[in-house]
C-alpha positions as CSV (number, residue, x, y, z in Angstrom):
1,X,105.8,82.1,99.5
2,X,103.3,84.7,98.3
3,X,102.4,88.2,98.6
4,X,99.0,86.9,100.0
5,X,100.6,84.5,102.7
6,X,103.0,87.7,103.4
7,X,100.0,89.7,104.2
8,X,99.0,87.4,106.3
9,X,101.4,87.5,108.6
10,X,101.6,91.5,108.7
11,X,98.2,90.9,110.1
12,X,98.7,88.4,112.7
13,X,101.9,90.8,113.9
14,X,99.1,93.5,114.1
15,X,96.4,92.2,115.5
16,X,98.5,89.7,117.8
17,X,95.5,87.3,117.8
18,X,94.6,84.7,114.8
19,X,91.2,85.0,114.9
20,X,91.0,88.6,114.6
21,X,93.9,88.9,112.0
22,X,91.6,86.6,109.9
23,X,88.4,88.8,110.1
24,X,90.7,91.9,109.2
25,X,91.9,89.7,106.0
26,X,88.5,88.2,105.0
27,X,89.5,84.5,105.2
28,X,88.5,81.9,107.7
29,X,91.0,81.6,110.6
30,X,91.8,78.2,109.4
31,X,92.9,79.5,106.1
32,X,95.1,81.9,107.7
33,X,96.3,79.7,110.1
34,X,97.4,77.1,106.6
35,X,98.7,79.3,105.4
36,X,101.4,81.1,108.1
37,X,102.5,77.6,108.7
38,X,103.5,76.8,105.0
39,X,106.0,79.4,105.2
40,X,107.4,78.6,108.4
41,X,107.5,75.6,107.0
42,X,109.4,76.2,104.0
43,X,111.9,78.3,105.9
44,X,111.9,76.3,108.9
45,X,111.5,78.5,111.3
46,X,109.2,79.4,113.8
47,X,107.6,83.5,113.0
48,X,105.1,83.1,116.1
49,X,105.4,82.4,119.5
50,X,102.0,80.6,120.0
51,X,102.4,79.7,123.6
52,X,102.4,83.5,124.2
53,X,99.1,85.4,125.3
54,X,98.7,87.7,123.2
55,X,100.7,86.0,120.5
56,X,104.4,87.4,120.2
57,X,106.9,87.6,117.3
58,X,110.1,85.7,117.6
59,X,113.2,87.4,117.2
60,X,113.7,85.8,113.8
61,X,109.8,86.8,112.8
62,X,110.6,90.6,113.7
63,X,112.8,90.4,111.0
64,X,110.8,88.4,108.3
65,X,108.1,90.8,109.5
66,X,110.4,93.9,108.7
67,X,111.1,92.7,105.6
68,X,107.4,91.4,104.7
69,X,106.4,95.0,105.1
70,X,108.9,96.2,102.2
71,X,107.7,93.0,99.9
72,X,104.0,94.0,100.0
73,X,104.7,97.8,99.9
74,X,106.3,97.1,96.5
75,X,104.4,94.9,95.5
76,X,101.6,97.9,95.6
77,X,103.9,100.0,94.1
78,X,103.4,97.9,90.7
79,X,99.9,99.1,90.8
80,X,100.8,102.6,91.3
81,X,102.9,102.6,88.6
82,X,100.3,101.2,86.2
83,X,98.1,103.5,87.3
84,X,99.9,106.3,87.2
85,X,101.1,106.1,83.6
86,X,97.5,105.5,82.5
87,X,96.9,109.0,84.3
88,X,94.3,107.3,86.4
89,X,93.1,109.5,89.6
90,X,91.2,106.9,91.5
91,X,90.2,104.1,93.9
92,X,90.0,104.7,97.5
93,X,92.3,106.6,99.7
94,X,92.4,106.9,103.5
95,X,92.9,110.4,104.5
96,X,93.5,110.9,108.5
97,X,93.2,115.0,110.1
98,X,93.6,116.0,112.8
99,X,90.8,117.3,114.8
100,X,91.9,120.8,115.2
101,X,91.9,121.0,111.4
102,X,89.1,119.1,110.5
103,X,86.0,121.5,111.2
104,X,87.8,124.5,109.4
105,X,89.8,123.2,106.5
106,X,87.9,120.0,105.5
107,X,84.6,122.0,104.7
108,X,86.9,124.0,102.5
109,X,88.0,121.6,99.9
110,X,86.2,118.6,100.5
111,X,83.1,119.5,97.8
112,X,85.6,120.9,95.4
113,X,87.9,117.6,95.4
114,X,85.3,115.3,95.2
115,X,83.4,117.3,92.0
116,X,87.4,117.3,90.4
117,X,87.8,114.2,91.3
118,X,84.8,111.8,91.4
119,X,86.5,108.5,91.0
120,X,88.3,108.9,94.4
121,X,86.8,107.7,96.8
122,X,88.2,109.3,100.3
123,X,87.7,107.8,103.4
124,X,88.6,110.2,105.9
125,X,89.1,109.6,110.0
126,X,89.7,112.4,112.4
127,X,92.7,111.4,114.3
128,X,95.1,112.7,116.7
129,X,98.8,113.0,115.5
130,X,99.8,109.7,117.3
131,X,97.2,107.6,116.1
132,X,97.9,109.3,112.8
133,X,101.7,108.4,112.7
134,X,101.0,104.8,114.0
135,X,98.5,104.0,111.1
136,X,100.3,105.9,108.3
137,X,103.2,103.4,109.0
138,X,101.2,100.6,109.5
139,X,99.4,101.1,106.2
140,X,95.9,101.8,107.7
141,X,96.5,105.3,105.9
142,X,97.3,107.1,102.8
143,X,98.2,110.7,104.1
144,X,97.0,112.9,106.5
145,X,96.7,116.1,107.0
146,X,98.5,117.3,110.6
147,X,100.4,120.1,112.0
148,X,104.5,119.3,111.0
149,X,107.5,118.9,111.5
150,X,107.3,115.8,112.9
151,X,110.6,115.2,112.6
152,X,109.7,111.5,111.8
153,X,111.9,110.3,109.3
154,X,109.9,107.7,107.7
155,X,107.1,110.2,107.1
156,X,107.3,112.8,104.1
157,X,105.8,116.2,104.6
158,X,104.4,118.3,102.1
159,X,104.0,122.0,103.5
160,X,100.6,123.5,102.9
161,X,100.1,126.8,105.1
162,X,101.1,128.6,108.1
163,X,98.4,129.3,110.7
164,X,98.9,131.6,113.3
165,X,97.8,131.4,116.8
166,X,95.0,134.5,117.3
167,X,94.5,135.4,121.2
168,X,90.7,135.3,122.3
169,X,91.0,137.6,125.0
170,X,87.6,138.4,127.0
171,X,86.6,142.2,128.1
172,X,87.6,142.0,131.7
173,X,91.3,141.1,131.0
174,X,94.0,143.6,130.9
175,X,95.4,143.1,127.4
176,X,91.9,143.5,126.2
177,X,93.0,147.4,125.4
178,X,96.7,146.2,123.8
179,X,95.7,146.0,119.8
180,X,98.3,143.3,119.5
181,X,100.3,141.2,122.1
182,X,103.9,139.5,122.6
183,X,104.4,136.2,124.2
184,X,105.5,137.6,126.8
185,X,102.1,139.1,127.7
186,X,100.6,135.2,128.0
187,X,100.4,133.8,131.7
188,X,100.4,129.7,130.8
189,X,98.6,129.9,134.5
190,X,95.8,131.7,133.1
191,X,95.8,130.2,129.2
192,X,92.4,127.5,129.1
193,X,93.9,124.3,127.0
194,X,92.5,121.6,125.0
195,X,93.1,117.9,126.7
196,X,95.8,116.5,126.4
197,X,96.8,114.5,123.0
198,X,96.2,117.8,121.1
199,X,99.5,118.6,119.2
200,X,97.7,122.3,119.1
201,X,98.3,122.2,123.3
202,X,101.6,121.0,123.0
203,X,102.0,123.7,120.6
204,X,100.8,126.3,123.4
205,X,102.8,124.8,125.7
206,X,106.0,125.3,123.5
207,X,105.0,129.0,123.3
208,X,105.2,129.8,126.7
209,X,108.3,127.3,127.3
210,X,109.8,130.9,128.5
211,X,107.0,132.4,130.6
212,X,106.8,131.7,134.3
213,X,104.8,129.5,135.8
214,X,105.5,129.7,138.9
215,X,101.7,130.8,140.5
216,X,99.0,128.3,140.7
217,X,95.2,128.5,140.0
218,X,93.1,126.9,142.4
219,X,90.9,125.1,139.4
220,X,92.4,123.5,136.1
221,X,90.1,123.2,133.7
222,X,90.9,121.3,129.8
223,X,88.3,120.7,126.9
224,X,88.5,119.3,123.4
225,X,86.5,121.9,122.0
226,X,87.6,125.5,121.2
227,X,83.6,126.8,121.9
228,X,83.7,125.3,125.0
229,X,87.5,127.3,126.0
230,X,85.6,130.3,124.3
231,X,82.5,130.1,126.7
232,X,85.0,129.5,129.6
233,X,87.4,133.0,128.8
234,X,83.9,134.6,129.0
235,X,82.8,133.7,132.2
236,X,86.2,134.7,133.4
237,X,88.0,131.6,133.8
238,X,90.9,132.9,131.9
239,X,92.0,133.3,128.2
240,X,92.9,131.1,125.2
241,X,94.3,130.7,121.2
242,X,92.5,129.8,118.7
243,X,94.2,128.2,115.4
244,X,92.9,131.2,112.7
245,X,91.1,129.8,110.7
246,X,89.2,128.9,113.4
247,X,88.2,132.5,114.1
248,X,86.8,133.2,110.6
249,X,83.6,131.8,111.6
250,X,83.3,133.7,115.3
251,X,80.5,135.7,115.9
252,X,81.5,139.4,115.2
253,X,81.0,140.0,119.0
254,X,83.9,137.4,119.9
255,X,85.7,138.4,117.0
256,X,86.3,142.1,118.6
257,X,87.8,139.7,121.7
258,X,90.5,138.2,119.2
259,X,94.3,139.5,118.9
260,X,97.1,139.4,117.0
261,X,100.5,138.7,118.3
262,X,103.0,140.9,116.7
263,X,105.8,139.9,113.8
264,X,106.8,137.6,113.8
265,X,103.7,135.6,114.3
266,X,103.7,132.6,116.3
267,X,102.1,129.8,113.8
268,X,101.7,125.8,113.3
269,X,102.7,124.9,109.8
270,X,100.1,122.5,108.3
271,X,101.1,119.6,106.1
272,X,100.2,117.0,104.4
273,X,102.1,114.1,105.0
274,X,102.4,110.3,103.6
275,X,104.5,107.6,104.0
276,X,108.2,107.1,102.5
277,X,107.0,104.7,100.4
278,X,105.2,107.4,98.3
279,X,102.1,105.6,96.9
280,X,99.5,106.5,95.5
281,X,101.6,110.0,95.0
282,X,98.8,111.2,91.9
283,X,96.3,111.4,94.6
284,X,97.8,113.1,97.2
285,X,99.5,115.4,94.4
286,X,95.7,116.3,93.5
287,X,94.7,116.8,97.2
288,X,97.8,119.0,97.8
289,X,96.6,121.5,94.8
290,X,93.3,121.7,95.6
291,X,93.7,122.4,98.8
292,X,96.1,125.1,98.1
293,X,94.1,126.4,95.8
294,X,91.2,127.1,98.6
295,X,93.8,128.6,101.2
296,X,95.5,130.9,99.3
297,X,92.9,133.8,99.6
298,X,92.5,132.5,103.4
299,X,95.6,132.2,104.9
300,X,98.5,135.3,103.1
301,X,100.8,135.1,106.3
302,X,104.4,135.4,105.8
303,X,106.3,136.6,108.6
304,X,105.7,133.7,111.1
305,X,108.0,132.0,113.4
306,X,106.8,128.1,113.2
307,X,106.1,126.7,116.9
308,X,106.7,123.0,117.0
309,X,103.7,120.1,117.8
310,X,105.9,118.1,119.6
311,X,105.8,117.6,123.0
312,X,109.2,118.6,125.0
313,X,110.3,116.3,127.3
């Protein structure tokens, strides 16, 4: 058997479909389809149930498939290895963020990564942390760039800041007149949240895991924008948090709206993160000190208390 056919059949177990697996490989379905079979045939076994719709692994295939994924991630680990003794920082690289990082931190190293390093080429996708963690291990990704732990443990995590979570808090509301706030000033009743999916809600959520919720608004309202929960705390729909860098680019008229919580500060920590198999490792070395080298000036917090993304069940 080869690496080739071995890829192969990662893609059929994928993709669940032939046809499509083929497209994704750039090879004719018949080619694929040769090619599968030879290895069946030469271990005698069947690795796809055919007669399923979609088409289904057999207990035997899970575990060629398992092992299929270890082969080929090794196999790419030869490269690396070339490539990293000859100091070469290249090729392309999949980079996945999540969107409540992407509009502030991407526009911050992005143009001084790409002048550093021109023979990268990065393909970035915005991506929630699911999608993120389902790609990463199925080798659609690189790294990413999310808020951790995720307590994942095929999934490396390289810390690269702590953000804390800034009140907006709109005229009308009593702890406009507080200079800083607890969490036990936040009403979760009251507190406008993105839609769900957001590990930034769920971190919200496990912020006021200890604050009643007992009363119920006769409206709820979720967005996937932070300007749109701004717009809403102004017309007196309630209040919100806002990841901080996310407030350096307010208007200074919503800025005098923002707040502070009080030491320690509740924060996400921001990582980047890769899977076990640690390829292409010079790359995401060189996105990990660029990037820290653009948020050190931006982000000087220390005394934080990290609020996990995951969602409690």
């Amino acid at each position: 058997m080869t690496i080739t056919q071995l890829q192969y059949v990662l893609a059929v177990a994928e993709h669940k479909n032939f046809t499509l697996a083929a497209e994704k490989c750039f090879v004719t379905q018949p080619t694929l389809s040769m090619q599968i079979q030879k290895i069946e045939e030469e271990l005698n076994i069947l690795i796809f149930d055919r007669s399923k719709k979609p088409i289904q692994l057999t207990d035997i295939g899970q575990k060629i498939v398992n092992q299929a994924k270890n082969i080929v991630n090794e196999a790419d680990r030869i490269k690396d290895i070339v490539e990293q003794q000859k100091g070469f920082i290249g090729g392309e690289f999949r980079l996945g963020i999540i969107p409540t990082i992407m509009p502030t931190l991407l526009p911050m190293f992005l143009n001084n990564f790409i002048k550093k390093y021109p023979k990268v080429k990065l393909l970035i996708e915005e991506l929630n942390t699911d999608e993120i963690i389902v790609k990463l291990k199925n080798g659609h990704l690189d790294a990413a760039i999310a808020a951790t732990p995720l307590e994942d443990e095929k999934i490396k995590e390289i810390v690269l800041y702590f953000e804390p979570f800034v009140a907006y808090i709109p005229e009308h509301h009593a702890s406009f007149q507080k200079e800083e706030i607890e969490v036990a000033d936040l009403n979760l009743n009251e507190i406008l949240l993105l839609q769900d999916g957001h590990c930034f809600r769920d971190g919200i959520l496990n912020l006021c895991k200890n604050v009643s919720d007992n009363e119920q608004n006769n409206f709820q309202i979720e967005s996937g924008s932070f300007e749109t929960l701004i717009k809403l705390a102004d017309e007196g729909l309630g209040t919100t948090l806002l990841p901080y860098l996310h407030t350096l680019d307010l208007k200074d008229s919503d800025k005098q709206k923002l707040r502070n919580f009080k030491e320690p500060k509740p924060a996400r920590e921001v990582s980047l993160i890769y899977p076990k198999s640690e390829l292409k490792m010079q790359i995401i070395d060189a996105l990990r000190s660029t990037i820290a080298g653009v948020v050190k000036g931006a982000i000087v917090f220390q005394n934080v208390q990290i609020i996990s993304p995951l969602q409690k069940k």
